[in-house]
C-alpha positions in Angstrom: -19.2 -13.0 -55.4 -17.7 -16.2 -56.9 -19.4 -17.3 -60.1 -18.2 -19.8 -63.2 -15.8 -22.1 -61.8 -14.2 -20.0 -58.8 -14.2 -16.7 -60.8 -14.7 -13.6 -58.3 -15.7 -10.5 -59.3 -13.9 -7.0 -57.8 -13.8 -3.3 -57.5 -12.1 -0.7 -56.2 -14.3 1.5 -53.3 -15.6 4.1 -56.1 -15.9 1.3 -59.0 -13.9 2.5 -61.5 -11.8 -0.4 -61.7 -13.4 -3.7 -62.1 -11.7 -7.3 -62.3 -12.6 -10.5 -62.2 -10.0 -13.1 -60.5 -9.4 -16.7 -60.2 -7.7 -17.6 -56.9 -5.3 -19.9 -56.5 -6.2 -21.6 -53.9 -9.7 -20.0 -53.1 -9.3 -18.4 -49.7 -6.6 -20.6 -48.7 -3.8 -17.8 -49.6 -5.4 -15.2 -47.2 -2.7 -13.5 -45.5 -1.3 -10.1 -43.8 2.2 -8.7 -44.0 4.7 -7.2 -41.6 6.9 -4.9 -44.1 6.6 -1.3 -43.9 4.2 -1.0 -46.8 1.9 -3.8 -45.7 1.9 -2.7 -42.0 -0.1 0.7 -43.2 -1.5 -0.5 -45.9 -3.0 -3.3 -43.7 -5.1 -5.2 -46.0 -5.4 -8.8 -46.7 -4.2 -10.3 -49.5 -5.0 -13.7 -51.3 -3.1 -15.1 -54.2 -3.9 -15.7 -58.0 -1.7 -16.2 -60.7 -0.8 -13.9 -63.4 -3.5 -14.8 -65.7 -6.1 -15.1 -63.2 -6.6 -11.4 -63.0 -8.9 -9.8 -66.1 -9.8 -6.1 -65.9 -13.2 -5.8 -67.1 -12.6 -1.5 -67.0 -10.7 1.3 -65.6 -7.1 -0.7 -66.0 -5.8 2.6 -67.4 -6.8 4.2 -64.1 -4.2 2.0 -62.1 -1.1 3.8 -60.5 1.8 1.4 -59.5 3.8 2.1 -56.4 7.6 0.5 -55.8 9.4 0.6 -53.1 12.4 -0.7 -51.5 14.2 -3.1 -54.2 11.2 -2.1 -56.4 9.9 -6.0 -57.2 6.5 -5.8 -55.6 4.2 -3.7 -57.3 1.8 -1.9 -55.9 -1.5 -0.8 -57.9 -3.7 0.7 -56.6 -7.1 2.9 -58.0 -6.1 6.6 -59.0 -9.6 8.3 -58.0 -10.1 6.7 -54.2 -6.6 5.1 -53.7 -8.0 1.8 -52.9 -5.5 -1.0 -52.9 -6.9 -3.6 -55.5 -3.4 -5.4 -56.2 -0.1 -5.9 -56.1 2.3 -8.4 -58.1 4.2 -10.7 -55.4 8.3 -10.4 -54.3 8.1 -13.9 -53.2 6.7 -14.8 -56.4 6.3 -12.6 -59.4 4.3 -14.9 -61.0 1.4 -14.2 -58.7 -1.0 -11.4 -57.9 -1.8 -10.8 -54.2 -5.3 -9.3 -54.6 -6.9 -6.9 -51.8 -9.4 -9.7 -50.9 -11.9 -6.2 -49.5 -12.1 -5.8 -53.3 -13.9 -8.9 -53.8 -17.6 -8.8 -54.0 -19.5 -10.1 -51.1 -15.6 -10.3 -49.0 -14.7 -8.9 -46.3 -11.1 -9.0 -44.0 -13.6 -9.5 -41.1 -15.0 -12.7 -42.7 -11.9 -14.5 -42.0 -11.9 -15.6 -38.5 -7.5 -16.2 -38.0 -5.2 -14.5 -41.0 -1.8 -15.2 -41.0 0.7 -12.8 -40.9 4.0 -13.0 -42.8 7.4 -11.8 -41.4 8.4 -8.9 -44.5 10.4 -7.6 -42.6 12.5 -10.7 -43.0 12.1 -11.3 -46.0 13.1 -14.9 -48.1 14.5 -13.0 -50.7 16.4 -10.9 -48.6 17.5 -13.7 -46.1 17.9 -16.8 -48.4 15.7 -18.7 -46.3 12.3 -19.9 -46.5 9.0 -17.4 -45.3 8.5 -17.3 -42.0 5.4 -16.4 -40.5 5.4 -13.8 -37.8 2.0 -14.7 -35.6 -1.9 -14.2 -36.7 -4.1 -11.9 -36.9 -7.9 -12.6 -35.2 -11.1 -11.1 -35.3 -13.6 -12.2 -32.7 -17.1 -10.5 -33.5 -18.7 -8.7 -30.7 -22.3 -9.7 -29.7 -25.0 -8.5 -32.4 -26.7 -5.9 -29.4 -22.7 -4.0 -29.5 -23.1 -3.6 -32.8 -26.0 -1.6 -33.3 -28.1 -4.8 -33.7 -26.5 -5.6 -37.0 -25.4 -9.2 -37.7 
């Protein structure tokens, strides 16, 4: 749910770590990733800088996974090992926040999310981020679904 001037309030799936954010860019940042830790994580990610993110409880509850060069890092809730964070390799002054976290969000509200190559990745290369296709999701009709909409 966005309230005061683009602010969006989050959890993690059991609640024990609540934020509120300011995006960026609003939804503008959505995105995937192709590196190994993205590709199972699979979550989508938009961006907010470093002092857009406010814990409002359960901070302490955090663990932080590194991998790899150990740049990115990866928190995520120590009780149901949601994903609610991470702080960005391609820019460590940025938070890419688990945009399922936010209130009233869902990955399925986004129709097309791009996918970045991490594989390849500008710091690794020296050259600029690529983007390695999109990701769609095209809703079935409300009777497949149970008659939800």
């Amino acid at each position: 749910m966005e309230h005061r001037s683009g602010i969006h309030s989050g959890q993690c799936h059991c609640g024990a770590v609540r934020f509120e954010v300011a995006l960026s860019d609003g939804f503008n940042t959505v995105r995937r990733c192709t590196c190994s830790y993205c590709q199972m994580r699979g979550a989508v990610a938009v961006s907010a800088n470093l002092s857009g993110l406010r814990f409002l409880q359960g901070e302490e509850l955090l663990t932080r996974y590194r991998f790899n060069t150990g740049s990115a890092q990866h928190f995520f809730c120590s009780r149901c090992g949601i994903y609610t964070h991470h702080q960005r390799r391609s820019n460590p002054d940025e938070y890419g926040v688990n945009a399922a976290c936010l209130d009233g969000v869902s990955p399925f509200d986004f129709p097309e999310v791009p996918v970045m190559d991490g594989v390849r990745h500008p710091s690794d290369t020296g050259s600029t981020a690529c983007r390695a296709g999109t990701l769609r999701f095209i809703p079935t009709e409300p009777e497949c679904r149970g008659g939800l909409v």
